[in-house]
N, CA, C and O of each residue as an XYZ file, in Angstrom:
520
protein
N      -3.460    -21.456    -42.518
C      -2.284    -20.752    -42.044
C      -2.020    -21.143    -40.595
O      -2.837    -21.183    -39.675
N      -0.613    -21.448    -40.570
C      -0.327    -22.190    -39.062
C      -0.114    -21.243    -38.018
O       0.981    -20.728    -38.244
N      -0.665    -20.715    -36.893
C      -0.579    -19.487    -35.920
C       0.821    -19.455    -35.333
O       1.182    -18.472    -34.685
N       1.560    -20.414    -35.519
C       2.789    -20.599    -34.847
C       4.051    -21.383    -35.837
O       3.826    -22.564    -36.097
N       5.406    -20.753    -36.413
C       5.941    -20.818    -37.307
C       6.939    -21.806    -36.901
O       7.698    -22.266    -37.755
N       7.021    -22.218    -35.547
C       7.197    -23.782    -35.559
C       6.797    -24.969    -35.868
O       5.669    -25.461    -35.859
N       8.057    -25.498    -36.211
C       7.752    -27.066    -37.087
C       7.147    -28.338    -36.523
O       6.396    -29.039    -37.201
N       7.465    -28.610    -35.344
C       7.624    -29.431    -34.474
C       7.313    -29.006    -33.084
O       7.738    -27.936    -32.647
N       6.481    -29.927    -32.280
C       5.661    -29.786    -30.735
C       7.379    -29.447    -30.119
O       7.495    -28.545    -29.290
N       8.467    -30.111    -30.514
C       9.582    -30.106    -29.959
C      10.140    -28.426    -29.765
O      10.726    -27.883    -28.828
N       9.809    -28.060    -30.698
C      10.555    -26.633    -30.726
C       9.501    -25.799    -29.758
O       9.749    -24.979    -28.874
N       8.289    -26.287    -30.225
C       7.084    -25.580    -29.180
C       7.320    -25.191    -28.123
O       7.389    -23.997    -27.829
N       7.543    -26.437    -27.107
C       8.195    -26.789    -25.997
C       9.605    -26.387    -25.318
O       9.914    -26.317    -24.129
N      10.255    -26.178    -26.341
C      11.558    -25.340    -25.760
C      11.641    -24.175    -25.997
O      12.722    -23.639    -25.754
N      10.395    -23.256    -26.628
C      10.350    -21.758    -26.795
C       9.406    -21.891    -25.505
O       9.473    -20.884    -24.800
N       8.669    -22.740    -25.092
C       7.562    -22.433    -23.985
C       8.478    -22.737    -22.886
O       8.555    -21.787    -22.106
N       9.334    -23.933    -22.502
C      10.160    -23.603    -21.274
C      11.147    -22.389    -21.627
O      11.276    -21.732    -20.594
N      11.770    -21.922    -22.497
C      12.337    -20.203    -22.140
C      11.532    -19.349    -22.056
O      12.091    -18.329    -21.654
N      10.813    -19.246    -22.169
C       9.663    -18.076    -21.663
C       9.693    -18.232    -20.366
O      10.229    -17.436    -19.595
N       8.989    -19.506    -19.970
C       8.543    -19.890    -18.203
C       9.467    -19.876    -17.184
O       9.309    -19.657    -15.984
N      10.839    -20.243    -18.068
C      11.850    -20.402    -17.217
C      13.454    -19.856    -17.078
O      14.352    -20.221    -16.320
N      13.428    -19.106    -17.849
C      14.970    -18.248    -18.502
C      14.421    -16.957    -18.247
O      14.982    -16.290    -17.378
N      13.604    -16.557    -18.733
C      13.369    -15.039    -18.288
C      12.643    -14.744    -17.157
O      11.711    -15.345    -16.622
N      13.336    -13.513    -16.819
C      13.225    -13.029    -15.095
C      11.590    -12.736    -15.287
O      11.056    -12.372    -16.335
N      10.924    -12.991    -13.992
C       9.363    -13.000    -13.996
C       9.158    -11.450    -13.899
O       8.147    -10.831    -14.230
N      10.487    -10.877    -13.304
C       9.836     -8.963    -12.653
C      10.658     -8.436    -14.029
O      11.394     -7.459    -13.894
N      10.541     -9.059    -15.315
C      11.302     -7.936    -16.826
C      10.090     -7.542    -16.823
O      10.276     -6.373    -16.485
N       8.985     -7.643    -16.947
C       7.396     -7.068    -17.497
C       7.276     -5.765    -16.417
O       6.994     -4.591    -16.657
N       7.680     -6.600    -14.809
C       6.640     -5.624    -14.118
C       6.944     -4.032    -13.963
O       7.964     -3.700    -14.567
N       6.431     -3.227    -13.441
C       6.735     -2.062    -13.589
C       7.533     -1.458    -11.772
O       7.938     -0.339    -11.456
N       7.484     -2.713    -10.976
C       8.142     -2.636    -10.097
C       7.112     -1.896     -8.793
O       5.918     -1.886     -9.092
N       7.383     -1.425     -7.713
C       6.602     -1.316     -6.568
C       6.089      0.427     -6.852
O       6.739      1.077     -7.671
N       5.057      0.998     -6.213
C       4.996      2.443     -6.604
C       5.813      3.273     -5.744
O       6.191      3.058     -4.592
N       6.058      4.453     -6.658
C       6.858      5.235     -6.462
C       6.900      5.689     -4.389
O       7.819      5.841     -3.585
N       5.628      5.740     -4.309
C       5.828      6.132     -2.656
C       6.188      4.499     -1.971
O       6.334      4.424     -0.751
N       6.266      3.722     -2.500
C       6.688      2.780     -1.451
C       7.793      2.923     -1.228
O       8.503      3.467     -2.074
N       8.553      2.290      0.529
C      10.104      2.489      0.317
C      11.289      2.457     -0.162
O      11.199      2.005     -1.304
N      12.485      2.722      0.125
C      13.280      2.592     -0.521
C      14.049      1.135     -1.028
O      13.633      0.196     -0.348
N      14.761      0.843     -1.745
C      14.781     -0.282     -1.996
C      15.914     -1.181     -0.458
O      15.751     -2.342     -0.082
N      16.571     -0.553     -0.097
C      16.752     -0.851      1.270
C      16.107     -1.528      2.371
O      16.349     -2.581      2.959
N      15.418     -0.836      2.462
C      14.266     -1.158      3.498
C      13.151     -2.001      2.892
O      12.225     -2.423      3.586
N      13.280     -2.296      1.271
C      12.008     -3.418      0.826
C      12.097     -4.813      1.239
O      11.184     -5.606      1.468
N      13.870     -5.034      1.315
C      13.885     -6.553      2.025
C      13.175     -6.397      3.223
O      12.255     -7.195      3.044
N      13.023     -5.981      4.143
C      12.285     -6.285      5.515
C      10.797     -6.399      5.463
O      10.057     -7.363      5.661
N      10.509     -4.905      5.079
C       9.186     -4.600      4.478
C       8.523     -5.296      3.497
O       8.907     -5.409      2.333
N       7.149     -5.938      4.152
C       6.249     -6.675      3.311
C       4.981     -5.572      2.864
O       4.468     -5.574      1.745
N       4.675     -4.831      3.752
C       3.166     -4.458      3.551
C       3.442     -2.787      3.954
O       4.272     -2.538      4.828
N       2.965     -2.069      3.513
C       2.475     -0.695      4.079
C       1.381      0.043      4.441
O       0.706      0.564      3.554
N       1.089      0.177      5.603
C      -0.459      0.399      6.467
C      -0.670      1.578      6.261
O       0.202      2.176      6.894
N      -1.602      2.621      5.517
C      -2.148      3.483      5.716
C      -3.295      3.961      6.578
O      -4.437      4.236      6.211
N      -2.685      4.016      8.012
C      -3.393      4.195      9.107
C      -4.738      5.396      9.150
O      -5.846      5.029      9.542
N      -4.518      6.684      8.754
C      -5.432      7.214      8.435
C      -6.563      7.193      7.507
O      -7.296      8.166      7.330
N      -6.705      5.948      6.856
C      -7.486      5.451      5.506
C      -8.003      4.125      6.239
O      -9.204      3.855      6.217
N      -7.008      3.242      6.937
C      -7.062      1.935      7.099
C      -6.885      0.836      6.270
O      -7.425     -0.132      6.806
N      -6.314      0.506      5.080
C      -6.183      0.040      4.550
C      -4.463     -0.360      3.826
O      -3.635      0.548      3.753
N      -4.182     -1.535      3.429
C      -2.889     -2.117      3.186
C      -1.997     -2.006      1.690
O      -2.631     -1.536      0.745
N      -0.831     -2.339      1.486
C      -0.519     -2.407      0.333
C       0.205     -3.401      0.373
O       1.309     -2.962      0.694
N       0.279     -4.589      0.234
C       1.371     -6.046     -0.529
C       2.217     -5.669     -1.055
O       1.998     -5.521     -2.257
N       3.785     -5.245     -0.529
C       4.518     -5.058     -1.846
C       4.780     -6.338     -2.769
O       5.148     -6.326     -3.944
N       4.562     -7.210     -2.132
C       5.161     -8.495     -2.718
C       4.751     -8.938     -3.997
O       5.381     -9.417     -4.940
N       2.960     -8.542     -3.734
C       2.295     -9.057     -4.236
C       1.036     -7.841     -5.898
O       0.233     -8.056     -6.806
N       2.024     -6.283     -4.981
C       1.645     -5.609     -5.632
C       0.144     -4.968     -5.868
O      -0.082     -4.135     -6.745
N      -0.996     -5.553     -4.822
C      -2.072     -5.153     -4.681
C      -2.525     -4.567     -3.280
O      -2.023     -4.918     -2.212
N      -3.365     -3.789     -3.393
C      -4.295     -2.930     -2.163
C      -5.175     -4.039     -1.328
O      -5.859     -4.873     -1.920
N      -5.107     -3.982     -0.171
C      -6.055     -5.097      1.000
C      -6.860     -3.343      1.352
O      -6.472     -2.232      1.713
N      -8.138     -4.002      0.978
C      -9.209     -3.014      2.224
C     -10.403     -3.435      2.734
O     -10.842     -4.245      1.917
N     -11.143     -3.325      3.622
C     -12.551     -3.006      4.098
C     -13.469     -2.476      3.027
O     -13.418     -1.360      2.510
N     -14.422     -3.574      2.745
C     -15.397     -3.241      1.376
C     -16.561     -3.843      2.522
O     -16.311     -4.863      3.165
N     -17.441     -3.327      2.638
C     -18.656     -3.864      3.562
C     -18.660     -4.723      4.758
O     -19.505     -5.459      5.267
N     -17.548     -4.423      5.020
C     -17.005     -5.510      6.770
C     -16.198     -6.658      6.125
O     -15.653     -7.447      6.897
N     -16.095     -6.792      5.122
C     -14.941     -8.005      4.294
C     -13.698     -7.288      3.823
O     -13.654     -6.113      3.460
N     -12.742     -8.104      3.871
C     -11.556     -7.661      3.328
C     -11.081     -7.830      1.918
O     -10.785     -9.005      1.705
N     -10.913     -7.058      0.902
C     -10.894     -7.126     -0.204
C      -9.377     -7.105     -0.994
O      -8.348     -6.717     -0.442
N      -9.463     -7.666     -2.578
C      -8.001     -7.275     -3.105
C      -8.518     -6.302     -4.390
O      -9.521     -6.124     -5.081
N      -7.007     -5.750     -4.218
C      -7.130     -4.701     -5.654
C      -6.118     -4.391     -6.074
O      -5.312     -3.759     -5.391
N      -5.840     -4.825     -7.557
C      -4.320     -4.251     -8.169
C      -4.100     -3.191     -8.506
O      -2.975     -2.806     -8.822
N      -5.541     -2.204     -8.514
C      -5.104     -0.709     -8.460
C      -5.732     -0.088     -6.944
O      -6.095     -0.886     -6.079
N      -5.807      1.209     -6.753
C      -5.948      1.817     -5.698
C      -7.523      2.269     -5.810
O      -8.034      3.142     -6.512
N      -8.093      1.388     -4.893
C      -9.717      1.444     -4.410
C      -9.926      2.868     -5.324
O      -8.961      3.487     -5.772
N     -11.379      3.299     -5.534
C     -11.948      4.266     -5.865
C     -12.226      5.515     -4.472
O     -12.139      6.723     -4.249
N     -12.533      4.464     -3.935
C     -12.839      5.077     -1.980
C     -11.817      6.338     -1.490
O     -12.017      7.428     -0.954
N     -10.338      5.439     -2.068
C      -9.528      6.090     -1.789
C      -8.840      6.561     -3.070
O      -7.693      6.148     -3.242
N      -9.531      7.604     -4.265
C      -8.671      7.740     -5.151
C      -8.460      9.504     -5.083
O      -8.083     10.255     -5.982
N      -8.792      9.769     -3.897
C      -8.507     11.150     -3.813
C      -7.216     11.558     -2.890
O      -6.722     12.675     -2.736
N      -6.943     10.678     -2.493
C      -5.650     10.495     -1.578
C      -4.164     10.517     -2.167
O      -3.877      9.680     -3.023
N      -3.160     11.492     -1.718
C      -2.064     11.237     -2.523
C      -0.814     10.510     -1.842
O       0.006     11.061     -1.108
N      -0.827      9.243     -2.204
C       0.138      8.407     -1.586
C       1.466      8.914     -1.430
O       2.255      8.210     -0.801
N       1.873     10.059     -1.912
C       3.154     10.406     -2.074
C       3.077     10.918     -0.617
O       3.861     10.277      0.082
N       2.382     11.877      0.088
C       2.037     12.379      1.321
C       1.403     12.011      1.957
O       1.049     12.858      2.778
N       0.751     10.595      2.153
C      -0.124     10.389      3.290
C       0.593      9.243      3.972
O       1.341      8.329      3.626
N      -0.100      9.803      5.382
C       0.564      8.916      6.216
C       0.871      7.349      6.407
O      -0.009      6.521      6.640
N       2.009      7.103      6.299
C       2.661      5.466      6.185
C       3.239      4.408      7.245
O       3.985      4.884      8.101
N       3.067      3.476      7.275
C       3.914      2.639      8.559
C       4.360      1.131      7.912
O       3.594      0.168      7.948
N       5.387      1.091      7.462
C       6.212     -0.048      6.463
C       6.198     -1.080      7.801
O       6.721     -0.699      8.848
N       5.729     -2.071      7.726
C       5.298     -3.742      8.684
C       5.848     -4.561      7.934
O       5.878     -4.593      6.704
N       6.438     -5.461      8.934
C       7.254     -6.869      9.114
C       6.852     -7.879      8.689
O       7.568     -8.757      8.208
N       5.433     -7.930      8.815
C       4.648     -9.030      8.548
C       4.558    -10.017      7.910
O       3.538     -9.890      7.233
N       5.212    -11.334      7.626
C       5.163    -12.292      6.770
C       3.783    -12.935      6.525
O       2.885    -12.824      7.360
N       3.607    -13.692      5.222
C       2.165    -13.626      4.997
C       1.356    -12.523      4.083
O       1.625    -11.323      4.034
N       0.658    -12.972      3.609
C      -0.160    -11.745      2.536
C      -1.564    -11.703      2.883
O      -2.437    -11.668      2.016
N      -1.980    -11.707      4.987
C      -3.132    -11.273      5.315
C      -2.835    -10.181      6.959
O      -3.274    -10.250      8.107
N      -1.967     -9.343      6.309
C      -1.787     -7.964      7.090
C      -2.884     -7.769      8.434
O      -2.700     -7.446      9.608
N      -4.037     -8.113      7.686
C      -5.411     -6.978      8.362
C      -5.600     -8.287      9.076
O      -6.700     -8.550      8.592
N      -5.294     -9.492     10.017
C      -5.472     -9.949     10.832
C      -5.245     -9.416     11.920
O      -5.871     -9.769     12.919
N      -4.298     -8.446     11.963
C      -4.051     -7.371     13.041
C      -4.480     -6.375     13.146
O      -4.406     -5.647     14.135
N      -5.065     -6.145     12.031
C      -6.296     -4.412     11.994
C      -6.702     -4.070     13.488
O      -6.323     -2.934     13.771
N      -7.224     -4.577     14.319
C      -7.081     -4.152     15.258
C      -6.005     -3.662     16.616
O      -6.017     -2.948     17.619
N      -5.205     -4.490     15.938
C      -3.835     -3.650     17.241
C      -3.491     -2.764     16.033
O      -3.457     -1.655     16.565
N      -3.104     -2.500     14.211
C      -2.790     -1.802     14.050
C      -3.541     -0.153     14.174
O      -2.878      0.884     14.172
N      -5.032     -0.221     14.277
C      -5.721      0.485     14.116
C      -5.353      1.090     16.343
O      -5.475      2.275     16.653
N      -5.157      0.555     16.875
C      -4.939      1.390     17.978
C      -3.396      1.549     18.144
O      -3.098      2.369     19.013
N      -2.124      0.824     17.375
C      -1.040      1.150     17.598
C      -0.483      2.546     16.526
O       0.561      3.174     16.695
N      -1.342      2.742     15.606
C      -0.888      4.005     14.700
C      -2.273      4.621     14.311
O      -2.705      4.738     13.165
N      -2.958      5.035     15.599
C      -4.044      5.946     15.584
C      -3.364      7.608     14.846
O      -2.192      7.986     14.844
N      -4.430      8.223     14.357
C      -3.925      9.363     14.175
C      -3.320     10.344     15.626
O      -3.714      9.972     16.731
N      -2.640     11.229     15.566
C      -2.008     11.966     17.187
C      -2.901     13.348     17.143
O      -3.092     14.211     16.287
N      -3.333     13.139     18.431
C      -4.145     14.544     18.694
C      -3.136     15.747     18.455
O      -1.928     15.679     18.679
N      -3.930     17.052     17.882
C      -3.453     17.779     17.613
C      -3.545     18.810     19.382
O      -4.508     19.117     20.086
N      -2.146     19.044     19.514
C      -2.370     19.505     21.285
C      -2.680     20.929     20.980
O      -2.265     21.616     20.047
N      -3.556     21.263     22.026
C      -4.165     22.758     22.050
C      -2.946     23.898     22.422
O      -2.055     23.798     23.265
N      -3.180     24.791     21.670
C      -2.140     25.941     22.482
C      -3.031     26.547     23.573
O      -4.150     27.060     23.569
N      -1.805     26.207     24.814
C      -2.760     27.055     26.051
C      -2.287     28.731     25.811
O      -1.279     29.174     25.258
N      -3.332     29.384     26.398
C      -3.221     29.991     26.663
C      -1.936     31.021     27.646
O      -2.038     31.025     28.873
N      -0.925     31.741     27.038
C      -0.255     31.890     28.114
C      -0.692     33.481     29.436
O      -0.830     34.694     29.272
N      -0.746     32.775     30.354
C      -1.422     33.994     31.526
C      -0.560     34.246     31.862
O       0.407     33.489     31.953
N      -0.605     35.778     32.271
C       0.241     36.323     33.139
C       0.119     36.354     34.664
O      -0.910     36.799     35.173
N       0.768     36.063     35.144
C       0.643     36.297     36.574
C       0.625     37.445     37.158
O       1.539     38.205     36.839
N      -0.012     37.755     37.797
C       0.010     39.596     38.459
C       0.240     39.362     39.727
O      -0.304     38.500     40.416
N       1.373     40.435     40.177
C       1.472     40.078     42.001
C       0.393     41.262     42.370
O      -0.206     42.294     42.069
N       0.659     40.267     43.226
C      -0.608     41.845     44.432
C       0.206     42.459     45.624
O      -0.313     43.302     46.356
Protein backbone atom coordinates (compact mmCIF):
# COMPACT_ATOMS: atom_id res chain seq x y z
CA UNK A 1 0.00 0.00 0.00
CA UNK A 2 1.45 3.32 -1.29
CA UNK A 3 1.55 6.01 1.87
CA UNK A 4 0.98 8.73 -0.59
CA UNK A 5 -1.93 8.68 -3.33
CA UNK A 6 0.22 10.39 -5.76
CA UNK A 7 1.19 9.06 -9.03
CA UNK A 8 4.18 10.70 -9.94
CA UNK A 9 7.50 12.40 -7.91
CA UNK A 10 5.96 15.33 -10.18
CA UNK A 11 2.79 15.81 -8.35
CA UNK A 12 4.86 15.07 -5.08
CA UNK A 13 6.73 18.07 -5.65
CA UNK A 14 4.09 20.49 -6.42
CA UNK A 15 1.90 19.45 -3.34
CA UNK A 16 5.38 19.88 -1.37
CA UNK A 17 6.15 23.41 -2.91
CA UNK A 18 2.32 24.52 -1.87
CA UNK A 19 2.68 23.58 1.43
CA UNK A 20 6.32 25.36 1.78
CA UNK A 21 5.36 28.06 -0.21
CA UNK A 22 1.58 29.24 -0.79
CA UNK A 23 0.52 28.89 2.63
CA UNK A 24 1.03 31.59 5.22
CA UNK A 25 3.72 30.13 7.81
CA UNK A 26 1.60 32.03 11.00
CA UNK A 27 -2.10 29.79 9.64
CA UNK A 28 -0.88 27.02 12.35
CA UNK A 29 0.43 29.42 14.92
CA UNK A 30 -1.61 30.39 17.72
CA UNK A 31 -0.14 33.90 17.55
CA UNK A 32 1.76 35.93 20.53
CA UNK A 33 0.21 35.45 24.29
CA UNK A 34 -2.52 37.08 25.37
CA UNK A 35 -0.48 39.57 27.82
CA UNK A 36 1.84 40.57 25.16
CA UNK A 37 1.10 43.98 23.52
CA UNK A 38 -1.16 45.25 21.50
CA UNK A 39 -0.94 44.60 18.01
CA UNK A 40 0.10 48.27 17.45
CA UNK A 41 2.86 48.47 19.34
CA UNK A 42 4.11 44.70 18.11
CA UNK A 43 5.73 46.33 15.03
CA UNK A 44 8.31 48.14 17.23
CA UNK A 45 8.38 45.69 19.98
CA UNK A 46 10.69 42.71 19.74
CA UNK A 47 11.09 41.35 23.27
CA UNK A 48 9.35 41.87 26.68
CA UNK A 49 11.55 42.12 29.94
CA UNK A 50 10.10 40.95 33.01
CA UNK A 51 12.15 42.96 35.32
CA UNK A 52 10.97 41.62 38.57
CA UNK A 53 11.66 37.83 37.51
CA UNK A 54 14.53 38.85 35.11
CA UNK A 55 13.89 37.11 32.38
CA UNK A 56 12.73 37.73 28.42
CA UNK A 57 10.08 36.88 25.95
CA UNK A 58 10.90 36.84 21.85
CA UNK A 59 7.83 37.84 20.37
CA UNK A 60 9.21 37.07 17.13
CA UNK A 61 10.33 34.06 17.89
CA UNK A 62 7.73 33.06 20.44
CA UNK A 63 9.99 31.63 23.22
CA UNK A 64 11.14 32.57 26.97
CA UNK A 65 15.20 33.68 27.32
CA UNK A 66 16.25 33.03 31.10
CA UNK A 67 19.09 32.48 33.61
CA UNK A 68 19.34 28.60 34.24
CA UNK A 69 22.71 28.25 36.32
CA UNK A 70 24.58 31.54 35.12
CA UNK A 71 23.71 30.49 31.28
CA UNK A 72 21.11 31.83 29.28
CA UNK A 73 18.50 29.53 28.21
CA UNK A 74 15.45 28.98 25.53
CA UNK A 75 11.96 27.87 26.18
CA UNK A 76 8.77 27.66 24.12
CA UNK A 77 6.78 27.45 27.16
CA UNK A 78 7.11 29.47 30.41
CA UNK A 79 10.11 28.15 32.71
CA UNK A 80 8.75 26.05 35.68
CA UNK A 81 10.81 28.68 38.01
CA UNK A 82 8.45 30.97 36.92
CA UNK A 83 5.11 29.08 36.63
CA UNK A 84 3.56 30.71 39.53
CA UNK A 85 3.61 34.10 38.07
CA UNK A 86 0.66 35.62 36.27
CA UNK A 87 1.77 37.29 33.15
CA UNK A 88 -1.43 39.01 32.77
CA UNK A 89 -0.26 41.28 35.96
CA UNK A 90 3.26 41.24 36.31
CA UNK A 91 5.40 43.74 35.70
CA UNK A 92 6.44 44.50 31.88
CA UNK A 93 8.83 46.72 29.75
CA UNK A 94 8.16 46.09 25.75
CA UNK A 95 12.22 46.76 24.17
CA UNK A 96 13.38 47.84 20.81
CA UNK A 97 15.89 45.52 20.51
CA UNK A 98 16.74 43.98 17.20
CA UNK A 99 18.29 40.59 17.37
CA UNK A 100 17.04 37.52 19.37
CA UNK A 101 19.86 37.97 22.30
CA UNK A 102 17.96 40.64 24.58
CA UNK A 103 20.00 39.58 27.81
CA UNK A 104 23.27 41.07 26.36
CA UNK A 105 22.02 44.02 28.17
CA UNK A 106 20.80 42.26 31.38
CA UNK A 107 22.82 44.38 33.04
CA UNK A 108 21.78 47.97 32.16
CA UNK A 109 18.31 46.35 31.97
CA UNK A 110 18.49 44.96 35.41
CA UNK A 111 19.56 48.59 36.83
CA UNK A 112 17.37 50.61 34.28
CA UNK A 113 13.90 48.83 35.46
CA UNK A 114 14.87 47.89 39.02
CA UNK A 115 11.86 47.34 41.10
CA UNK A 116 10.76 51.22 42.89
CA UNK A 117 11.09 51.48 46.54
CA UNK A 118 8.06 51.50 48.25
CA UNK A 119 8.34 55.28 50.06
CA UNK A 120 7.65 55.25 53.79
CA UNK A 121 4.74 57.26 55.16
CA UNK A 122 6.28 59.84 57.47
CA UNK A 123 4.99 60.45 60.14
CA UNK A 124 2.92 63.65 60.31
CA UNK A 125 4.05 65.92 63.63
CA UNK A 126 2.52 68.51 64.93
CA UNK A 127 4.16 71.45 65.74
CA UNK A 128 3.41 73.01 69.18
CA UNK A 129 4.20 76.74 69.80
CA UNK A 130 5.52 77.63 73.09
Amino acid sequence: MKMFPLKTKKQFLILAFLLLFCIPQDLFSQGPPPWAPAHGYRAKTKHIYFPDQNFYYDIEKGVYLYLNNGNWSVSVSLPSIFGRINLNTARKVELEIGGHTPYQYNDKHIIAYKKPKKEKKQKKVKERKH
